[in-house]
N, C-alpha and C positions, 0 to 999 in steps of 0.2 A: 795148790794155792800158796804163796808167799807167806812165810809163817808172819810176819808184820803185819800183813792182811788182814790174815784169822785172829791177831791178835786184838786189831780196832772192831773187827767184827764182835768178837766176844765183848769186849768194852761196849758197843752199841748197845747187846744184848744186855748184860749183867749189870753197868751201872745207869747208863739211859733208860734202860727198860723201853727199849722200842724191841720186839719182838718181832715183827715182820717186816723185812725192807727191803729194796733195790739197791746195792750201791752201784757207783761207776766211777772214775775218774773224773773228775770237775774242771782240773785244771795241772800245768805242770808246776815250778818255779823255778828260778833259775838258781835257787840253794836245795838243801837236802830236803825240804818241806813239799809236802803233798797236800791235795786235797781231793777229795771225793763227794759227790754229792749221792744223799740218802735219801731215798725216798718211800715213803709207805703206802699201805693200797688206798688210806685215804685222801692221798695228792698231796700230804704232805712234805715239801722239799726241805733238807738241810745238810748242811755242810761239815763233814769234818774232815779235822785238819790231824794229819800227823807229821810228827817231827821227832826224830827219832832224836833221845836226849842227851846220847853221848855226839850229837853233831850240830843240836838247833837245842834250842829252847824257847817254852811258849810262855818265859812271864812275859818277857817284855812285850809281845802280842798283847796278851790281855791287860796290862797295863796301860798301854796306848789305847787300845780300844776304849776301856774306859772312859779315859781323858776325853777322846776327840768326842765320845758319844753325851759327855758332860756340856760338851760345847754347841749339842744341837748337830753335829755333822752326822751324815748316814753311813754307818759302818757296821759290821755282824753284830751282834748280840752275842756274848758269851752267855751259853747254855748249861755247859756241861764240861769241868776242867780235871783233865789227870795230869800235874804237872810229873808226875812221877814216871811216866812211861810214855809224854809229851805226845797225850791227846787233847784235840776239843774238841766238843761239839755248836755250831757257829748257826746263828740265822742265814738261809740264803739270798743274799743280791741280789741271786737272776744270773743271766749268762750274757748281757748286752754291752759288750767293752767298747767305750770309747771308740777304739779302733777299727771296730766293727762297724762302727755307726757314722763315724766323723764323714762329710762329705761338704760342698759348697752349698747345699739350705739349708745347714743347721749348725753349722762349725761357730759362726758369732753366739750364739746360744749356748751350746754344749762349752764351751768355754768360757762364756761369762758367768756362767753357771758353778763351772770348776774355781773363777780366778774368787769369787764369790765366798767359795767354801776356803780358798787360801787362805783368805781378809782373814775369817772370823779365825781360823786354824792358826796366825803369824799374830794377830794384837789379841786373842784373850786367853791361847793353852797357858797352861800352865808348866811351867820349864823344870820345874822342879828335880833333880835328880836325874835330870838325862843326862847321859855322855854330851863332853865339847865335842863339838867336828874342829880337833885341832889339827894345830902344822902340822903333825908328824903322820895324823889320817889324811888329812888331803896328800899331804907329799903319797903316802903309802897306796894311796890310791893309783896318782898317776904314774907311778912304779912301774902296774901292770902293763899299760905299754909299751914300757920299756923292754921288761920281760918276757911277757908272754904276745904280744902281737908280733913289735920287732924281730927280738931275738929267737922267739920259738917258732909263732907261726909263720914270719917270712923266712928266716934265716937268712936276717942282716945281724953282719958284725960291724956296730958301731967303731967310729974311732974315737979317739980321746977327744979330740973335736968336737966331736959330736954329744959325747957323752957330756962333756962339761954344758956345753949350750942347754941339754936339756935338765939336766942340776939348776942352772939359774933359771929359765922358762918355771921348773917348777918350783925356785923361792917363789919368784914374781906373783903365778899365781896365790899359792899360800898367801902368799902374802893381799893380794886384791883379795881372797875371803875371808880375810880377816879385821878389816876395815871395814867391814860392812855393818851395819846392824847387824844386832844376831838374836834369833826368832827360833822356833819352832821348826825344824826343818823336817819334813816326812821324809826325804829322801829319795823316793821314787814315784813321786806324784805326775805319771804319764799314762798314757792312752791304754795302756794295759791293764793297770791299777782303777782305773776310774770306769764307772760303768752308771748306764742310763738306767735311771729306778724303773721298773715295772711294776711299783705300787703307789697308788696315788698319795698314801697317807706320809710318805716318805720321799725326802729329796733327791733331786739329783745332782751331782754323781754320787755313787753310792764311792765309797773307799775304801781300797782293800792293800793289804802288805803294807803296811805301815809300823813293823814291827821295830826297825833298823833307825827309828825316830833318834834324831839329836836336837842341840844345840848350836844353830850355825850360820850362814849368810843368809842376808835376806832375798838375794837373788839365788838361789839353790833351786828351789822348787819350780821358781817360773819360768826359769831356763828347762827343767827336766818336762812340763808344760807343752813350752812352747815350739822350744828347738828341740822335739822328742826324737828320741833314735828311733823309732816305727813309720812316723808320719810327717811329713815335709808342707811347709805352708813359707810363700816366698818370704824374700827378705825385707821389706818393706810394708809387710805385713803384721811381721813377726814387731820388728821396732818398734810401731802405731801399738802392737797390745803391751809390750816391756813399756813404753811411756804411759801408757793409761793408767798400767797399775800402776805406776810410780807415784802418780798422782792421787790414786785412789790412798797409798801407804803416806804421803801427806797428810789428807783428810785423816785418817786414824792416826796420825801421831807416831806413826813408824818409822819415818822421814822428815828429818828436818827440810826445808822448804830450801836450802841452801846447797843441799847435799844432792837436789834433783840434778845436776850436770854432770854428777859424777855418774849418775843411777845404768846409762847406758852398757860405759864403760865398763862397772861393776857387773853388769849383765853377760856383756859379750865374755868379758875374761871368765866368769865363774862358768861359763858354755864350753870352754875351751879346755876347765880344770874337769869337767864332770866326762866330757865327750873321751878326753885322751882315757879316761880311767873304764869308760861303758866297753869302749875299742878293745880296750887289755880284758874284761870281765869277757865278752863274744869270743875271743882268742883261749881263753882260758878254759869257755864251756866245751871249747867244742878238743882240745885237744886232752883234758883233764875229764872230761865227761858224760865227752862222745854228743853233745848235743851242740849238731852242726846246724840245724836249721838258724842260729845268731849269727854265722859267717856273712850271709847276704843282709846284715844291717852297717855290718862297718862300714862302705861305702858311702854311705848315707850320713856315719856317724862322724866322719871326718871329712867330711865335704863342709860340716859347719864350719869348721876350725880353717878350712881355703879357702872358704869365703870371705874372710878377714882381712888377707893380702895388704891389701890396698888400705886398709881403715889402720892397722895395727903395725909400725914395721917394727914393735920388738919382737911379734912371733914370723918374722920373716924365715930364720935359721930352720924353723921349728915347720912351717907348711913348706919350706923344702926339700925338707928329712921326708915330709908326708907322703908328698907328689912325687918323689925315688921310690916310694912302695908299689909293689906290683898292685896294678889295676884287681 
């Protein structure tokens, strides 16, 4: 057994004091952090998390959690905290991800459901001490594309051409999330992270991974939502819910009433800033990590960004760089 293993084991053991349990794997992530779910002979399920502390660390988990669970949102319960050797022990969710579940009779649901929990999550958290999502993390984001999609996983050598155009691509964007209001941002608020409650007393979606919480656009999360790298919903559909919520963040006062013409715009480019940077993160897992099964989202993940064409011609340079990438 994995001395890591035995070591959460013993932790279960000695300061949980649950003495007889099942564990298993729960779930992967796409950083160094685990989860396992624990179970005991009395059907009791829970979750814990480890994170080994010279690579993750679990305040900011339980910090957020917190937060968001101050706000009425459904997210674990912290149980049981070792920040010292970056264990917890977590309420369990359930196993029903978004993903798993989204389909055409339930997707208007399951999503107004989600954009629901965004409202309350973008007009009442509390911003308090979280990290900015500034220029130099958005720039740093879209990097990886550059790096690790282009130049590692394809092996393209850009040329100076090329290199400058996407320098400016990524002011531009920087620049459109930074204009924005700036909210509460989970960060990874998609079809993975969000999961349908399986207890009545509790809502849905339940919310999970929300450690990586900032300060940042107000279109961040509803593009991570809507134009999710997992699950594809056409384009004319997608718009119809980016306007609704715009209007919804009117009504709360998150949106001046002036600024809704910009809102689309602000939507599709922060899609374009998040997309180039998921693309470089899938490139990154699978050759830094060995976890290939992210290779067959890129596809998907940059088909948003070509589907622009026509709408956008400053990212013209930039869906022609795309469409030279092997299929």
């Amino acid at each position: 057994m994995p001395e890591r293993l035995q070591q959460l084991q013993h932790w279960l053991t000695s300061a949980c004091e649950i003495n007889d349990f099942k564990i298993e794997p729960a779930s992967g992530d796409a950083s160094f952090r685990r989860y396992f779910r624990v179970t005991t002979p009395e059907g009791r399920s829970l979750i814990a998390m480890d994170a080994p502390p010279e690579k993750e660390s679990c305040r900011e988990f339980v910090d957020i959690a917190r937060r968001f669970a101050g706000l009425g949102l459904n997210v674990p319960g912290i149980l049981q905290e070792d920040h010292e050797n970056g264990f917890l022990l977590l309420d369990d969710l359930g196993n029903r991800l978004y993903l798993s579940e989204l389909d055409e009779s339930n997707v208007e649901r399951y999503y107004g459901d989600a954009l629901s929990a965004l409202m309350v999550l973008q007009a009442t958290c509390d911003t308090a001490n979280l990290p900015a999502y500034d220029e130099q993390l958005l720039i740093n984001e879209m990097e990886l594309f550059r790096e690790w999609l282009v130049t590692q996983h394809y092996r393209q050598t850009l040329t100076d051409d090329q290199n400058i155009m996407l320098d400016n691509v990524f002011s531009l964007l920087a620049a459109n999330a930074l204009e924005q209001p700036q909210v509460c941002v989970h960060r990874d608020y998609h079809s993975r992270n969000l999961m349908v409650s399986e207890q009545a007393d509790r809502p849905t979606p339940g919310i999970i991974d929300f450690q990586d919480a900032v300060i940042g656009p107000i279109t961040y999360d509803l593009v991570s939502l809507i134009k999710d790298c997992y699950i594809r919903w056409p384009r004319h559909r997608v718009v119809d819910w980016a306007k609704g919520y715009a209007q919804l963040c009117i009504q709360s006062g998150l949106l001046r009433p002036e600024q809704e013409d910009n809102f689309l715009r602000w939507f599709d480019l922060m899609g374009v800033q998040r997309h180039l940077k998921a693309a470089g993160i899938f490139a990154r897992l699978s050759i830094r990590d060995g976890k290939y099964g992210y290779l067959a989202d890129i596809p998907r993940t940059l088909s948003y960004i070509t589907e622009l064409k026509d709408e956008y011609p400053e990212l013209k340079d930039l869906i022609s760089l795309i469409e030279t990438l092997p299929a």
